[in-house]
Each structure stands twice: as C-alpha cells, then as structure tokens.
C-alpha positions, -999 to 999 in steps of 0.1 A, spaced: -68 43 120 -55 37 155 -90 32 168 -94 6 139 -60 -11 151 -65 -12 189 -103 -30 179 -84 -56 158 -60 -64 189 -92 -68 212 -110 -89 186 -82 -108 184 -73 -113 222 -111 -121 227 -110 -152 201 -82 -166 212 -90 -163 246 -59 -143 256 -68 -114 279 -61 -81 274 -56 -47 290 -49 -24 262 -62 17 268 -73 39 246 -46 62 257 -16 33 249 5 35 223 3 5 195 36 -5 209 25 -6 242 -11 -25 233 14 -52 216 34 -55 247 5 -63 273 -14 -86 249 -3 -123 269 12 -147 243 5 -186 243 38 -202 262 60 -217 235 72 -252 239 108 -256 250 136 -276 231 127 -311 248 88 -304 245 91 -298 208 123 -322 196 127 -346 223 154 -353 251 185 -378 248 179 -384 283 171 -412 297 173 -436 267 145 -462 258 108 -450 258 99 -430 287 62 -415 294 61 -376 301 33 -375 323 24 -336 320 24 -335 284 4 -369 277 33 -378 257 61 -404 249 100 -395 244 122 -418 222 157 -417 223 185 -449 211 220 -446 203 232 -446 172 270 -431 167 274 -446 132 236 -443 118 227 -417 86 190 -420 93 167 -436 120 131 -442 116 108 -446 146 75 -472 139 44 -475 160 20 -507 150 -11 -517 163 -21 -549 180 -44 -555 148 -15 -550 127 22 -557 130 34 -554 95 22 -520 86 29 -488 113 5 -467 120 30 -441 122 69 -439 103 88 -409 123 119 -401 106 141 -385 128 159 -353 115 199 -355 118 196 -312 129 164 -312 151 168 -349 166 202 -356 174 222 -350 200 258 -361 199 256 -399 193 218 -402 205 186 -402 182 154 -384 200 115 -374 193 91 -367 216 58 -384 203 21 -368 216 -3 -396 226 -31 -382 206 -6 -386 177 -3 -422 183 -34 -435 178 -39 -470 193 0 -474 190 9 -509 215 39 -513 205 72 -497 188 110 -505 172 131 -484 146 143 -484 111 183 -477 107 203 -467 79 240 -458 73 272 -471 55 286 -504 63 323 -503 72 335 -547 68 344 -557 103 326 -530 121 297 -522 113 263 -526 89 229 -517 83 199 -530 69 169 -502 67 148 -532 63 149 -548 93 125 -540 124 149 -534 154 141 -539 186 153 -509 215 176 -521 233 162 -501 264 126 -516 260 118 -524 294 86 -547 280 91 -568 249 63 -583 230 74 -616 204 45 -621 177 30 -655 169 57 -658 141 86 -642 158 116 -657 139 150 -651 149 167 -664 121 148 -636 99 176 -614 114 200 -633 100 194 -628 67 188 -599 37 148 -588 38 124 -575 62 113 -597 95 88 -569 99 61 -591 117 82 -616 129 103 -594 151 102 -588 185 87 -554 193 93 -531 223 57 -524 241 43 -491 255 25 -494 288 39 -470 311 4 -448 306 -14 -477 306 -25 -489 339 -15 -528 341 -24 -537 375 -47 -524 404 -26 -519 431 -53 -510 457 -57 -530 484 -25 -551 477 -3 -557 509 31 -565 508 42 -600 519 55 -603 557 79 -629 555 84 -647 589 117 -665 602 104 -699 586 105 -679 549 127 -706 526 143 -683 494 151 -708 468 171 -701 440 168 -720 411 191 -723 381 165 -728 352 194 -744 328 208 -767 354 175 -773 368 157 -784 330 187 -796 314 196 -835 333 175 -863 321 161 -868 357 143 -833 354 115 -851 333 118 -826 308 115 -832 268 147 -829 255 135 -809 226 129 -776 254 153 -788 282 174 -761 296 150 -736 288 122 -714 307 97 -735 286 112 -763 301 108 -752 337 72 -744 329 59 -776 319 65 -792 353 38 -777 361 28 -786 399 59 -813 401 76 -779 404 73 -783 443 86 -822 444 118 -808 435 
C-alpha cells in the first residue's frame, strides 16, 4: 500500500510538472515534504493594493490594480467597456467590503487576459445618502478621479450627471493605456534650446475671451476657442 502511495505522488508530481525526489526508503511524511508546491499568490496579487490610487499597470503580472476612495460607500462596482461598446461592460467587478477594502480605499487587481479588449473603465457606487453631506446614485457611470487619460464619447453630456438615471454612454470614461505602447520613442531627441528660445505663456481664457481675439462668441474663452485660430495663432 505504500508502494501504491509513493507511485500516486510521482504520477502526480510528473503531471503537474513539479519535480520530485521522493525514495523508496522515505517515509509518506517525508515524500509530502519534498514534493515542490506551486508559489501562492500574495495578498496584493490576489485582492489588490490601496496603493497608489487610480489604475496602475503591474508589469510582472500582466495585470491592472484599481483602487478609489470611498470612506462613505456600501458597495463599489468596477466597469470595463469596449471601444465598440460604451453602454454595456464587458466586465462588472463588484468589490467585496472583507477582501477589497482597506480602511477608506476600494481595491482589485484585474488580470489582462480577464479583460478582454477592455479601453476604457469608471465605477458604480452605492451607499446611504446623509442630506447635506453626502449621496449616491448606483446608476451613474463615475469617472476615477485618479485617471491620468480621460476619454469623452460622442454624446458625452454633462448635464446627465445632474439628474436621476444612468449617463452610462454619455459619461466621461477613464482610459487604460499604460500597457499599451502610444508612441515610438526611438530615435526621438530631445529639443536643445539655444539662448534665442522665446517661452510663451498663454492664458487660453484671457487669450479667447476679448472680441479682438476673432473668436465666435459661442466657444470664446475656451480651448476650442484657442484652437480655431488655427495658423493666426502665431500673429498673436
């Protein structure tokens, strides 16, 4: 019956590729102990960090950690959408208040292969409304705070916020690019500014906003503004 057992171990070593050093003369105990186990994932591989907040890419483990702040939330949903389509997610991660949570911080850590062709990402939030302080609308598609790219559909409508019902695609959306490459950096130099560089600062407002700019009145004072003076730009 020990013979029997000892073949089971190295059957089982062998499939899962594990190596294994167990003697005929070893104990079952000691067969056990030198079989090597699979490394388990830590805490932060498995639940997520709280730190640093705002979508960050984990480079070794091809995979995306989500953490916001949410002291007064019940529940927080994390949604992934497609380019193709920014209504429905591709993927609705609730966050558990025992597993992911850490003091006042929501957190997940998200696999890419899990993701699918996920662009772009906000959350769900739920909790009691206290009058004066705070409320919640579980409806609404909320944009991270910490984004550091931000995507506005076609209809993005601000006022949608405003008001009871879902803006979900007409809300601005926080986009995932940090494993994406956006740029070819090779052979770019950096500029070598001489002692004839001119550093002009412009106040887009100010600058878009007088009658003289030549602006429409219906975008002056705004970075739309600014951008339809096109090449007059430099006969400021």
């Amino acid at each position: 019956m020990l013979c029997d057992w000892i073949n089971a171990v190295i059957m089982a070593s062998s499939k899962t590729g594990m190596r294994s050093s167990v003697q005929l003369d070893q104990t079952p105990r000691d067969a056990a102990s030198s079989v090597s186990l699979p490394k388990r994932r830590s805490w932060e591989q498995a639940e997520g960090s709280p730190l640093p907040l705002g979508a960050t890419w984990i480079e070794d483990e091809q995979a995306f950690n989500f953490a916001v702040y949410g002291e007064h939330a019940e529940s927080v949903t994390l949604l992934l959408y497609s380019e193709a389509d920014l209504i429905s997610p591709l993927l609705a991660y609730r966050f558990d208040f025992l597993r992911n949570k850490s003091g006042r911080i929501w957190h997940c850590r998200i696999p890419l292969r899990e993701m699918g062709d996920a662009r772009y990402y906000a959350y769900s939030v739920s909790g009691e409304t206290v009058p004066a302080l705070h409320s919640f609308d579980p409806q609404k598609v909320l944009l991270d705070p910490y984004a550091t790219c931000v995507f506005f559909p076609t209809g993005f409508d601000r006022t949608l916020a405003m008001r009871e019902g879902s803006n979900a695609g007409k809300a601005p959306l926080g986009v995932l690019t940090a494993h994406r490459t956006m740029f070819d950096w090779a052979g770019a130099m950096s500029a070598n500014h001489e002692s004839d560089a001119i550093i002009y600062e412009l106040h887009v407002r100010g600058f878009t906003k007088n009658p003289n700019s030549g602006v429409d009145p219906s975008i002056a004072g705004t970075y739309a503004g600014q951008f339809s003076r096109g090449a007059g730009f430099d006969e400021a």
